[in-house]
C-alpha positions, -999 to +999 in steps of 0.1 A: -665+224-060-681+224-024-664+240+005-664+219+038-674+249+065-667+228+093-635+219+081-625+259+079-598+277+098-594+314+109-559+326+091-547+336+125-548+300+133-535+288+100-505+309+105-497+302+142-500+269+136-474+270+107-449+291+128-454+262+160-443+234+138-414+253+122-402+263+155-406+302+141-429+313+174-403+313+198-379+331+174-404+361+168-415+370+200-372+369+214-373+396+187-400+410+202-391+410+238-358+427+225-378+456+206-401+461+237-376+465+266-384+502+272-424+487+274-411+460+295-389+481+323-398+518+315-377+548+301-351+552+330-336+519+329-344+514+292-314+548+290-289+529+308-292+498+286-262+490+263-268+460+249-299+434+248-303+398+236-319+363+244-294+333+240-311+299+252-336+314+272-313+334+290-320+376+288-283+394+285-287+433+294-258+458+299-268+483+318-238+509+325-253+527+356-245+503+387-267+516+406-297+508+381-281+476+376-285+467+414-322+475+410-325+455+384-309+425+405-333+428+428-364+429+403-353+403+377-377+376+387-407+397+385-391+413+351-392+376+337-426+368+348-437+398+332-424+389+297-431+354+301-471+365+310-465+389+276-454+356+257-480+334+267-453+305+274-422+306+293-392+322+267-373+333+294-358+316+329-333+343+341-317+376+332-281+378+330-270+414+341-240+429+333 
């Protein structure tokens, strides 16, 4: 049996390529933004959070201290450049504070 080594693929690229065409990507890394939030905004507000989810590329955060959810108004945009730059494609186009 010969083996075609031009033909050969890294299994890193095998696998991404699988999870693109089964639309698995996006999926995994909304999981992943979820699991990371305290990575993503630091401790303090990461204490105050309630609730976290992505639902059509919108980010849904409770926060129950209102004045760490005025902050957060004010920093959202750079918040979803910062996950969308952790991504590698856009996931997210606003937070929705509540």
């Amino acid at each position: 049996m010969l083996i075609n080594k031009n033909n050969t693929k890294h299994i890193k690229e095998v696998i991404k390529a699988y999870l693109n065409q089964n639309n698995v990507e996006q999926g995994l890394v909304k999981h992943q933004v979820v699991k990371e939030w305290e990575l993503i905004v630091g401790k303090r507000i990461n204490s105050v959070t309630t609730n976290i989810y992505i639902e059509k590329n919108l980010l849904f955060v409770s926060i129950k201290s209102p004045i760490i959810r005025s902050e957060l108004k004010m920093i959202k945009s750079a918040i979803v450049e910062r996950i969308n730059a952790k991504a590698g494609f856009d996931i997210i186009t606003d937070i929705i504070i509540r």
